[in-house]
N, C-alpha and C positions, 0 to 999 in steps of 0.2 A: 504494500500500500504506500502509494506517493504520502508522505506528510502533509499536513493540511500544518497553513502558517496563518496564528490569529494572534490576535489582542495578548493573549496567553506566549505568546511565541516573543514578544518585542517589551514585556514589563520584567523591569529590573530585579522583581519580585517573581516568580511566576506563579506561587499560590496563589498571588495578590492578581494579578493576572488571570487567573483561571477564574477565581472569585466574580472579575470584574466581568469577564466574557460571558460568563452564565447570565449574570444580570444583564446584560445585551441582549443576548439569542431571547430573552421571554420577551422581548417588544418587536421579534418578529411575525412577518405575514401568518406564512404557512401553521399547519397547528403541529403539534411537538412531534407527532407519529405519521410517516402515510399512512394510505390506509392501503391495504393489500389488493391487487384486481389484478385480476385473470381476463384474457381475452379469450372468447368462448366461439366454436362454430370452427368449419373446412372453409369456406365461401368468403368470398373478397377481402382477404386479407392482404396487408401490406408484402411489397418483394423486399426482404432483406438479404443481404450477404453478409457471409462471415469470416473474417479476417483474420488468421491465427499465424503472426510472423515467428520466425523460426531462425536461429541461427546457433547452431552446432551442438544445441539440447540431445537427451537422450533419444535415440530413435523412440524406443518405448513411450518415452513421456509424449514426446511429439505424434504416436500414432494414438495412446489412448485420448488425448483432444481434442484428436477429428475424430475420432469414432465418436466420442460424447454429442461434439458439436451434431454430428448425421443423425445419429439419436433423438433431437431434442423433439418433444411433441407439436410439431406446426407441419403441414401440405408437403409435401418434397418440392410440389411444382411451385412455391413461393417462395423458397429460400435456399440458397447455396452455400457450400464450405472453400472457400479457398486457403490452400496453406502457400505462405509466401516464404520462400527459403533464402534467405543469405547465407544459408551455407554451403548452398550450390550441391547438395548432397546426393549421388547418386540413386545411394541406396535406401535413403525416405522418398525420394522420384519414382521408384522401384516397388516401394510399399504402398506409396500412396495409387499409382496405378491400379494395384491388385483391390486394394478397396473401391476404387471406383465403379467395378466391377459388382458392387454390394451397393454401394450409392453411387449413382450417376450424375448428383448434383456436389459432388466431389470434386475438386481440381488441384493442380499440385504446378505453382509458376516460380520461377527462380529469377532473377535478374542480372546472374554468372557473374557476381562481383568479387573483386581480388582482395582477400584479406584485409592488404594494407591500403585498398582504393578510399580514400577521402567520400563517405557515400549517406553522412548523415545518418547511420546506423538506424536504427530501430524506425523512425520516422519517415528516411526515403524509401525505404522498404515497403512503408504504408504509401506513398504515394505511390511506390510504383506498381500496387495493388490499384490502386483510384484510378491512374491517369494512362495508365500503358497496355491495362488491358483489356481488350475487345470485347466487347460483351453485347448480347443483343438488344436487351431491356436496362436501363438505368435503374437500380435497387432505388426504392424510398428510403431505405435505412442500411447504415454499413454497423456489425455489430463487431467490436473485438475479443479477441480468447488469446491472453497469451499460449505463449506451446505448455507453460506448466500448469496452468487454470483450467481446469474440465466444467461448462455450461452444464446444468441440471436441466433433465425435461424441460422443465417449466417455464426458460430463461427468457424465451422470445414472448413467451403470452403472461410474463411476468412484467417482463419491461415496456411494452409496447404500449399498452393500454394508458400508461402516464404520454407517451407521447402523442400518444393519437389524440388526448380530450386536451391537451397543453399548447395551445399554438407556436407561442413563443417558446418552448421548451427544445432546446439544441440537444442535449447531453440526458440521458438517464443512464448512472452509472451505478454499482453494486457493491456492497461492502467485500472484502475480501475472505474467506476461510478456509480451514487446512486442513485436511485430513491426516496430516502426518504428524503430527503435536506428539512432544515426547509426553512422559504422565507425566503431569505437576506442572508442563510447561514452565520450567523454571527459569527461562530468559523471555517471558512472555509475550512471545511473537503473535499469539494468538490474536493480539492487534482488538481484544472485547472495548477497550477504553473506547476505540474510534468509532467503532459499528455503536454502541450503545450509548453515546456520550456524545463525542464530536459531529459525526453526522447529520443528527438531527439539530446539533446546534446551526450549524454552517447550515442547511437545509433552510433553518424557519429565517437566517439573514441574507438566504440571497447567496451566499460565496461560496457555495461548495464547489471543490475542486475532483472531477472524474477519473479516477487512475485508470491507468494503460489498460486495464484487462476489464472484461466483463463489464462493457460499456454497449449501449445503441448510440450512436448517432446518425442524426439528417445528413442524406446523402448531398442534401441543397444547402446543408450548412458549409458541410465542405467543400462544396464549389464555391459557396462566397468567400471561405478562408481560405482556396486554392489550396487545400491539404492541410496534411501536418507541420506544424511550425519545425524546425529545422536547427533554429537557435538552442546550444546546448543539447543536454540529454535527459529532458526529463519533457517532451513535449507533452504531456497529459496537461500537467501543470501551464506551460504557457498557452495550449491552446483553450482552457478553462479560463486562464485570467482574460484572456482578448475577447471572448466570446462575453461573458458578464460585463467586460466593459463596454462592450456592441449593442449591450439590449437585451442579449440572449439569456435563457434560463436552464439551471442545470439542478438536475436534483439527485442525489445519490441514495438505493434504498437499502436499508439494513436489514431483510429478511437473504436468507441463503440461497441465491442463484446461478453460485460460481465455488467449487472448491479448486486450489490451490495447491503445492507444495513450496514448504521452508527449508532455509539450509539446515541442510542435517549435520552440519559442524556450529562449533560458536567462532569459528572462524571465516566461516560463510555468514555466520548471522551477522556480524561485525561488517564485515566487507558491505554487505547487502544494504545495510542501513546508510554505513556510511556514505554508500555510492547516491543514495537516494536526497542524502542531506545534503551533499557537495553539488550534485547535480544542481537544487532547490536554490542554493547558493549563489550559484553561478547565473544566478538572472541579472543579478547589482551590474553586471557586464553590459545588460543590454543599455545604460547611461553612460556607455562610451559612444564619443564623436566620432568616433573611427569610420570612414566610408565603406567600410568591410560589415558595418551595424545597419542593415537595411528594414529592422523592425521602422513601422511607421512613429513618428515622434511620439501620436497621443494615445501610444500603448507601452512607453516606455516607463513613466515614472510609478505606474501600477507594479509592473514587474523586475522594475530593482527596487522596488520597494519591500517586495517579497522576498528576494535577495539579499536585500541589506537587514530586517527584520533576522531571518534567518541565522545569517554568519554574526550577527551581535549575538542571540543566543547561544550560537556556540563557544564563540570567542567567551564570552561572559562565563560560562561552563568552566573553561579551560582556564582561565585568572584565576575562577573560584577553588579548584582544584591546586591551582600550583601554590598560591599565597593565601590559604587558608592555614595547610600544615604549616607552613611558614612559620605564619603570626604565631601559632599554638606552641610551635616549637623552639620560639624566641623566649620563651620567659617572661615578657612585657607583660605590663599590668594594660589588659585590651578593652576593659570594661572602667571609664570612669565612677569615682563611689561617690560624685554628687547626685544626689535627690535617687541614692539607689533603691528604695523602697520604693517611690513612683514605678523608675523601671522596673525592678519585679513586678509589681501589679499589672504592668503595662506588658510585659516582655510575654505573663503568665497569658492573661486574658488573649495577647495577641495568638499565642499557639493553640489556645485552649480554641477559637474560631476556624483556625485553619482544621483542628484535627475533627469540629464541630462537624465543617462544611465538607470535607473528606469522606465521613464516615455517613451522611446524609446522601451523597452524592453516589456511595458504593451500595446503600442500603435502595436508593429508587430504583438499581439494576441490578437486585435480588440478590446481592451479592458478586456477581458475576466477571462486576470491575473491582479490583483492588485499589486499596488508597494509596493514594501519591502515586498513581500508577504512571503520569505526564512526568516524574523523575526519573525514570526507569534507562536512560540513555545517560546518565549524568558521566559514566566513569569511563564514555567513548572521546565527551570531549577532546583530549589531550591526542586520541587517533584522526578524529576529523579534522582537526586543526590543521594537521600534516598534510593529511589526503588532499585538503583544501588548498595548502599553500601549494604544494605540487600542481595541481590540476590548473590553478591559477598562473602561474608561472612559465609552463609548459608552452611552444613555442601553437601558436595557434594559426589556423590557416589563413593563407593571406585572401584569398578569394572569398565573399562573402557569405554566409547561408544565409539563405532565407528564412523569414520568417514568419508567419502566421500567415500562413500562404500568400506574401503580398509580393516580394519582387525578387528575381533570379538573375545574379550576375555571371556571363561569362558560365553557364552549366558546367561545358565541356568542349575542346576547340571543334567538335565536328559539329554540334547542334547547334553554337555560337555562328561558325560561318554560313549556315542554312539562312538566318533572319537577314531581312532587309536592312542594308544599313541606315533607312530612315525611321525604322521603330525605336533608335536612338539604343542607350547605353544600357538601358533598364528596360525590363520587360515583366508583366507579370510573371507567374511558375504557372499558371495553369492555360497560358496561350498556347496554339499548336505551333511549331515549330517550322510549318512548311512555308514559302516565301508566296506558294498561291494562296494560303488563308487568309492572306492581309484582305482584310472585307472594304474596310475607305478608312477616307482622314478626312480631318474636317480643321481648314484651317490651318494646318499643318502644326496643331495646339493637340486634338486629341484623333486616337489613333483608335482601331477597330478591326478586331483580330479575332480569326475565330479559335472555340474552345478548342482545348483538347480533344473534347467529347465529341465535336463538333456538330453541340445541339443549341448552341447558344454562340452569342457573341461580348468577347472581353474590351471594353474599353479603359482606356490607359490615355495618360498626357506623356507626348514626351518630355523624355528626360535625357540630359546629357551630363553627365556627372563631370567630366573633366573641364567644362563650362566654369570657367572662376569667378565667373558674375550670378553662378545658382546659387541662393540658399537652400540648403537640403531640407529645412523647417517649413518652410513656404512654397516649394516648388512645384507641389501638385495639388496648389489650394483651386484650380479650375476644375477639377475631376471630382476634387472634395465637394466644391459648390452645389454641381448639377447635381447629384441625389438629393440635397437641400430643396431642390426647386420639386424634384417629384414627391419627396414628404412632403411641401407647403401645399402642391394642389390637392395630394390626397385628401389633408384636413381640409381644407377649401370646399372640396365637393360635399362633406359633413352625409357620404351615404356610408350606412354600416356594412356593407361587402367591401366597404373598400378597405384593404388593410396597411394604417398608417406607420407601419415599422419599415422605417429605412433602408434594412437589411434583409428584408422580403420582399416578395416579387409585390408591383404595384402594378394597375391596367384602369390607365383612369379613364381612355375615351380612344375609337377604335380609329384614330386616326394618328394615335400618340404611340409610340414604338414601348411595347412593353417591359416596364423598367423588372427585373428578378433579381436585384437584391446586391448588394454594395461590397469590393474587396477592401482591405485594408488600403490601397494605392489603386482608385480606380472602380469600376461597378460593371454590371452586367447586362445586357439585353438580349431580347427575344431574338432570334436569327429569320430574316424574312429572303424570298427568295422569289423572282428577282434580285431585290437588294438596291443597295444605292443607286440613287436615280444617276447620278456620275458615271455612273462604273457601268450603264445600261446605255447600249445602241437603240436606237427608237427609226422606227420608217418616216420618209418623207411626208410633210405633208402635199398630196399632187391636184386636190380641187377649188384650189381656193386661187381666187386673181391678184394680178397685182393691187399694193398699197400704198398711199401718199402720204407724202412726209408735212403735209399742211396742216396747220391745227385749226383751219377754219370750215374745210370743204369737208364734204362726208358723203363718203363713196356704197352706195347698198349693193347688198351683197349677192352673188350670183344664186340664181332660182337652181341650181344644180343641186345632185344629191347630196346627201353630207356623209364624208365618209366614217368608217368605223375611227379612226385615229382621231377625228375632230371631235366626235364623242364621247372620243375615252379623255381629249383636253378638258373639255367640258365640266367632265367629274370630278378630274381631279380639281380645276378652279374650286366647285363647291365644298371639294372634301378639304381641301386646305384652308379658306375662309370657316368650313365648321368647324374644323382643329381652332383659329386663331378667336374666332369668336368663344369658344370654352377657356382658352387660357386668357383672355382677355376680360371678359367677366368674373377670372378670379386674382385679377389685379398684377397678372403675370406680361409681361413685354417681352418680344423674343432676341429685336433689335438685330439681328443677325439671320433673315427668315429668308432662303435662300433654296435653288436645286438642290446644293450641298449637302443641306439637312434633311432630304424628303429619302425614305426607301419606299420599294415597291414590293406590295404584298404577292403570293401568288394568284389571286382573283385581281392582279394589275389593281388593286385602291393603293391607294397612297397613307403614308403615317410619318409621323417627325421626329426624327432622332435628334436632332442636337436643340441641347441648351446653355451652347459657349456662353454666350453674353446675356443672357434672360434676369430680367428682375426679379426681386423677391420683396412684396412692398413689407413683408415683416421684419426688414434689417433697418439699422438706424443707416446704412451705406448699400440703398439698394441695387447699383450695378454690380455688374460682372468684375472680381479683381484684376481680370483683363483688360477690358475696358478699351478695346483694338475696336475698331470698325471695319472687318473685312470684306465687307459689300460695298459697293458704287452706290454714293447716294442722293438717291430725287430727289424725294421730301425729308427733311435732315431738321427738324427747328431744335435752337437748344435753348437755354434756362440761362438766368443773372452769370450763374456760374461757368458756364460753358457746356454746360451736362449736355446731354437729350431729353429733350419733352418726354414724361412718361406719359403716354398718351396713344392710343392704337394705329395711330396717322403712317408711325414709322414704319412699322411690320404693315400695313396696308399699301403703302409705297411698292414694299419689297415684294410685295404680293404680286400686283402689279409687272414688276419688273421678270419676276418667275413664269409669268401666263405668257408675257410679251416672249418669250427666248420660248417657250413652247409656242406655241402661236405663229411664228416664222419659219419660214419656209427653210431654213437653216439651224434647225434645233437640233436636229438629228447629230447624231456621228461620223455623217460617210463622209468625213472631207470637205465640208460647205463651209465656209467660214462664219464664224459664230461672233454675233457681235454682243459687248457686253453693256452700253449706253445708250437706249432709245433718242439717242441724238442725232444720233448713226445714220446719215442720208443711204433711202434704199439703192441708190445710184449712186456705188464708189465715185463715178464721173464727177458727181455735185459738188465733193470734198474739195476745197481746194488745196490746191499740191502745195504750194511755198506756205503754212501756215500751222504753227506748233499744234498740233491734233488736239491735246488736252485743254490747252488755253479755248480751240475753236469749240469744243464739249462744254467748257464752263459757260462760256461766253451766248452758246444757244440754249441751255439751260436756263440763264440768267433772262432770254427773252421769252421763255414757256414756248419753246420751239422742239415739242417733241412730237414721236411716229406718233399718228393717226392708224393706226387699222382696221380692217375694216371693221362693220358691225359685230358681224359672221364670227370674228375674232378676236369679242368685246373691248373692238379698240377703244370708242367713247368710254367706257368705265374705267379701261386702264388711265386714261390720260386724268380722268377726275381726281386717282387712285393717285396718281402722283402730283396731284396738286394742291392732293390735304382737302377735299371737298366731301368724303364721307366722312362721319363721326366714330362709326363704330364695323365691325366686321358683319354685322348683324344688316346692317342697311344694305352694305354691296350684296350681301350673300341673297337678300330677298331681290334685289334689281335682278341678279343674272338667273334666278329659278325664275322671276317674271318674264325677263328675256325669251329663257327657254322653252317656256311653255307658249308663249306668245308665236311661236316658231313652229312650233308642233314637237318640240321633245321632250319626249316622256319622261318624269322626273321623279323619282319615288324616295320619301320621307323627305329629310333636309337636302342629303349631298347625293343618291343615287342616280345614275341617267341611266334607261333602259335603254336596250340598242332598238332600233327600228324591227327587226325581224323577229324580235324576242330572243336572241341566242343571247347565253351566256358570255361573258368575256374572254374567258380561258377556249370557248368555242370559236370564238376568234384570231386570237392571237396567239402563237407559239412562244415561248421563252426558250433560246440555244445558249448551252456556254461559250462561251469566246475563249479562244486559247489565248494564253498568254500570263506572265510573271504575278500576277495577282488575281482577284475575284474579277469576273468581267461577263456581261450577259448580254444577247442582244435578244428587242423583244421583233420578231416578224408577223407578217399576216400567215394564215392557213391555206 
C-alpha cells in the first residue's frame, strides 16, 4: 500500500497530528463507511480491461493473477485480462498462451524492453498497455492487479457500481490484504491501521490517494491525463494528487477485493516500505525549474508538497533517533525544575489524552488496530534517510519524463524524427506519432493532432522550448483559456444535460465541435470527418454569372437551376450564423471567426472549432491573452482604449467575409486564385499596376468600395455585414431563411436547407482522401 501523507504526516507532534486529522475527516462530505453494492445481472454491462504488469515476478505468482483475474464473476464477453510483461519472458508468453486456451479473453503483450532501457518502469509499461495496443472496442474502464495481488470474484461488481452512480468519480480503489501474514504478524504489515482508520478518513475529505493494485479506472480519464504520470516511481500517488486537483473524485473501499503477498523476509519488508517512502518523497523534485520538469506549473506545489510533508517526517524521525540517546546519554539536567509541579500535571494529563485517544481509537475497530500503531516505522528512519539521500543524488536522466500525461520530450530518436517539425518542441504523450495525423493548425498558435487511438482529436499550443523569450509558467495560457470559454457556455446554457466539469466531454450546440475533456497542457475534441474546412478541396462553383464590383448597381440573379454546391453554401451560411447567434446571446465574441475554424461533419454541416481569441464576459480582462488579430479586417471599431467593441458586428463582418471566399467562383482548391479582401476588383485588369496593393485595399475600404455579389450569393447582406448594419446574428440569420424561402428553398428548423430532389447530402456528394504529408480531403459530386 502506497502511504497516504496527511495533517498527521507534517505535525511536529504526530499524536498531536493524528488527534488533529481525526477532528478534520468528521467535517467531511461522505459518511464515515461506504456502503457495500454489488452490480447484479449478465446484460449491458460496462467493457473493462485488466491490466496486470509484470516484470521478473515469480512465474507462479504471475500465473495464479491471471487465472484469479479470468475467474472473477462478470460476462467473459465484457471484460478482458491483459498481462503486460517487462520482463520480456519467454516462458510466462508460453504459459500465458496455454491459458488462453481456457480463457480466450486472455492476452499476454510485452514491449521487449532492455533491462537497463530508460522506460519509466512500472508506469510506461501501463501506457504501453493504453496506447500501443490494438484493440477493437475502447474499454469504459481499465482495472489494475499487480502480478502479486489476486482480484476476488466479486472485484469488478464490487467496484463498479461506485463508478457507475458517481459521475465525477475517476478512481475506485481497494484497501490492500495478504494472505501470507506470519501469526502475530509481528512487523504489522497487515496495513489494519489504513483499511480501518485512514481510508475512511481520506475518503469522507476528499484526498484519498488509489495504490497501484486493485484499482478501476475511467478509460476517459486517462485519455485526458494521456496515461500514467511518469515522474518518479510511485505514479499511483501522482496521478491521485493531479486528478483531485482537476475536479476528479476518488474513493478507496475497505471491504476485501484484492488479496496480496508481503515480503517474506524483514529484509524485504524494510526494502518494500522504504522504496514506497522514498518514492512518496521524491515528489519535492517536481518544484525544480529544471526544463527536464514538464509537470504542468498548477500541479506542482500540491505535489512537493506531498514531498516535502513527507521527507520532514522522516528527516524528523531520524534527528529524533540520533539526538534523543544523545541528550539521555549526556548526563545534563534536560528537564528544567521551574514551576515542575505545573509540568507534571501538564506532562501527566498530556499522555494520559494521547493514551485516552489511542485506546478509543483501537476500541471503534474492535480491537483490530493496535495503538500507536502510525509509530510503527519509527526505527526505519535512520535507513530511509540513506535510501533517500542516495536516490536523491543519483545522477538522473537528462531527457525529461512526463508527467500526468501532459507533455513528451524527445520519446526516442526514431519517433522524435517521424513529427513535423512545426508541432514544435513539445508534444502531448498521447498524440499519434505519424506526420499524416496532423489534423490542422489554426493560427499557427494551436495545433490538432490526432489520438493515439485515433478516435479523437488532441489539441496542443505550440511550444518551443529553446525560445528564450518563453516563459514556461505562461506559455500555454491560450490552450488553458479555450476550455474556460467551453465551461462559461456550459453554465450559460443553465440546461441540466449539460455537464459543466471542464475535464469532461461538453456538447453545447451541434454546430460547436464537441469539447471531451481537458489535458494537463492542452484539451481534446471530437474527431469529425471530413475535417477542416482548410484541409478540404470543394468543386467549383459552375452556374452562377459574373459579379460587379459597384456598391451601387444590383445585378439579379440568373433564373437557372441552382446547383447542389450552392445549396450546401447556403446551409452552411445559416448553420454558422446559428452557431454565432448561440455564442453571442451568451455574451461570448469569437473575434477570430474565420474558414480556419469551421470542420466539416460527415453529413457535410458545418461546427466550430477554435476559440483563439473569444471573450469571456466573466473575466475582469475579457480578451484573448493573445490578443493577435489574424483575420483581415472590415468592420474592426474599437473602444477609448484601443480594444475591440465587444459587440457581434465583428464576428458578423467575418461572417460575411467567410460566405464571400465560398461564394466565389475561386473558393475551391484547384489552383484559382483565392483572394482574401473583398476589395479585390473581379478584373485583375482594374488593379492598377504602379500602386502599393495594400495602401490601394485600405484606401477602397476607407471609401465603402466593396464586391457587390450577386443576390443568388447574398451579396447585398454581405456588404450590410460589413458595414456594421445588422445588430445581432439573429437578424441576418432571419433575412437569408426569408431570402431563401422567398426563392423557393426549402428550409427546415433554423439552419437546415433541403436539396430540391429530397436526396440526402452524403447522396450527393462523395468525401476522397487526398494523398499527401498530412490530413487532407476532397469533397466531389457522385
Amino acid at each position: 500500500m502506497t502511504p497516504h501523507t496527511t495533517v498527521a504526516d507534517i505535525s511536529p507532534d504526530e499524536c498531536c497530528g493524528e488527534q488533529f486529522f481525526t477532528l478534520t475527516s468528521a467535517k467531511g462530505e461522505l459518511a464515515p463507511h461506504l456502503p457495500q453494492l454489488r452490480l447484479v445481472g449478465q446484460n449491458d454491462l460496462p467493457l473493462v480491461e485488466i491490466f496486470v504488469p509484470c516484470c521478473g515476478e515469480s512465474l507462479d505468482i504471475i500465473l495464479d493473477t491471471a487465472r484469479a483475474a479470468c475467474a472473477i464473476d462478470y460476462p467473459t464477453a465484457r471484460f478482458c485480462v491483459t498481462v503486460l510483461d517487462d520482463g520480456n519472458s519467454a516462458a510466462l508468453h508460453k504459459a500465458i498462451a496455454d491459458l488462453c486456451k481456457i480463457w480466450p479473453n486472455l492476452s499476454y503483450h510485452s514491449r521487449g524492453v532492455k533491462p537497463n532501457a530508460k522506460v519509466f518502469a512500472k508506469a510506461g509499461n501501463l501506457n504501453y498497455g493504453l496506447f500501443e495496443i490494438k484493440r477493437p472496442f475502447p474499454p469504459e474502464f481499465i482495472a489494475i492487479m499487480n502480478a502479486d495481488c489476486m482480484p476476488t470474484p466479486d472485484f469488478l461488481r464490487a467496484t463498479l457500481p461506485h463508478m457507475l452512480t458517481r459521475s465525477k468519480l475517476a478512481i475506485v480503489g481497494s484497501a490492500q490484504y495478504y494472505y501470507n501474514l506470519p501469526d502475530g504478524d509481528p512487523l504489522d504489515q497487515a496495513l489494519d491501521y489504513y483499511s480501518a482508520i485512514k481510508i475512511p478518513q481520506l475518503n469522507r475529505l476528499g484526498k484519498s490517494f488509489a495504490s497501484g493494485s486493485g484499482c478501476v479506472i475511467r478509460y476517459s480519464t486517462l485519455l485526458k491525463t494521456g496515461g500514467f504520470p511518469t515522474f518518479g516511481s510511485v505514479e499511483d500517488v501522482t496521478l491521485s494528487s493531479i486528478l483531485t486537483q482537476s475536479g476528479d473524485q476518488i474513493l478507496v473501499l475497505t471491504e476485501m477485493v484484492q488479496l496480496g503477498l508481503i515480503p517474506g523476509s524483514f529484509e524485504g519488508h524494510v526494502l518494500q516500505t522504504s522504496r514506497h517512502k522514498v518514492g512518496v518523497s521524491e515528489q519535492i523534485l517536481t518544484w525544480s525549474p529544471s526544463t527536464s520538469n514538464t509537470i504542468p506549473p498548477r500541479y506542482r506545489p500540491a505535489l512537493g508538497w506531498i514531498g516535502l510533508s513527507l521527507t520532514w517526517k522522516i528527516v524528523a524521525r531520524f534527528i529524533t533517533n540520533i539526538f534523543i540517546p544523545l541528550a539521555l546519554a549526556s548526563g545534563q539536567q534536560l528537564v528544567p525544575t521551574t514551576l515542575l509541579r505545573l509540568q507534571m500535571v501538564l506532562a501527566v494529563s498530556y499522555i494520559s489524552s494521547i493514551w485516552l485517544y489511542e485506546w478509543l481509537r483501537a476500541a471503534h475497530t474492535g480491537f483490530r488496530v493496535s495503538t500507536f500503531h502510525h509509530l510503527r516505522e519509527w526505527f526505519l528512519a535512520t535507513h530511509q534517510v540513506a535510501v533517500m539521500g542516495a536516490s536523491w543524488s543519483s545522477a538522473r536522466p537528462e531527457e525529461p519524463s512526463s508527467a500526468a500525461a501532459d507533455l513528451e520530450q524527445n520519446r526516442d530518436p526514431l519517433s522524435q524524427s517521424r513529427y513535423p517539425r512545426y508541432y514544435g518542441d513539445v508534444v502531448p504523450f498521447v498524440c499519434s506519432d505519424r506526420p499524416e495525423d496532423l489534423y490542422d493548425e489554426l493560427y499557427d498558435k494551436i495545433y490538432f493532432v490526432q489520438h493515439a487511438n485515433q478516435d479523437c482529436i488532441v489539441a496542443f499550443q505550440l511550444c518551443e522550448k529553446e525560445n528564450p523569450r518563453v516563459d514556461p509558467e505562461e506559455w500555454f495560457i491560450i490552450a488553458e483559456r479555450i476550455p474556460r470559454v467551453y465551461e462559461y457556455l456550459a453554465h450559460s446554457t443553465n440546461t441540466p444535460t449539460v455537464d459543466v466539469d471542464v475535464y469532461r466531454p461538453i456538447d453545447l450546440h451541434p454546430r460547436i465541435v464537441k469539447y471531451l475533456g481537458r489535458l494537463p497542457v492542452g484539451y481534446l475534441l471530437e474527431k469529425l470527418d471530413p475535417g477542416p474546412l482548410d484541409a478540404t478541396t470543394l468543386p467549383l462553383l459552375t452556374t452562377l454569372s459574373a459579379s460587379r464590383t459597384s456598391s451601387d448597381d444590383k445585378v439579379l440573379p440568373d433564373n437557372g437551376v441552382r446547383e447542389p454546391l450552392l445549396l450546401l453554401y447556403y446551409r452552411w451560411a445559416l448553420q454558422s450564423l446559428a452557431m454565432l447567434a448561440f455564442v453571442h446571446e451568451h455574451g461570448v465574441y469569437l473575434m477570430d471567426f474565420s474558414s480556419s475554424t469551421i470542420w466539416i461533419r460527415d453529413d457535410l454541416s458545418i461546427a466550430l472549432s477554435g476559440f483563439v481569441n473569444a471573450t469571456i464576459p466573466t473575466d475582469e480582462w475579457p480578451y484573448s491573452p493573445d490578443g493577435t488579430r489574424y483575420e483581415t479586417e472590415i468592420y474592426y471599431p474599437t473602444n477609448h482604449c484601443g480594444h475591440p467593441e465587444l459587440s457581434p458586428k465583428i464576428d458578423l463582418s467575418d461572417w460575411a467575409t467567410f460566405i464571400w471566399q465560398l461564394m466565389r467562383k475561386d473558393a475551391s482548391s484547384h489552383g484559382a486564385q483565392r483572394h482574401v479582401i473583398p476589395t479585390d476588383p473581379l478584373d485583375s485588369t482594374e488593379m492598377p499596376g504602379e500602386v502599393n496593393a495594400w495602401e490601394y485595399h485600405k484606401q477602397r475600404l476607407k471609401e465603402g468600395k466593396l464586391q457587390l455579389l450577386e443576390e443568388e450569393q447574398l451579396g447585398p447582406m454581405l456588404v450590410k455585414a460589413w458595414k456594421g448594419e445588422y445588430e445581432n446574428a439573429r437578424e441576418i440569420l432571419q433575412e437569408v431563411q426569408a431570402y431563401l424561402q422567398q426563392t423557393g428553398v426549402r428550409v427546415d428548423g433554423e439552419d437546415e436547407v433541403v436539396l430540391d430532389d429530397g436526396r440526402k447530402w452524403e447522396d450527393v456528394f462523395t468525401v476522397v482522401r487526398r494523398d499527401g504529408a498530412r490530413w487532407g480531403r476532397e469533397i466531389r459530386y457522385k
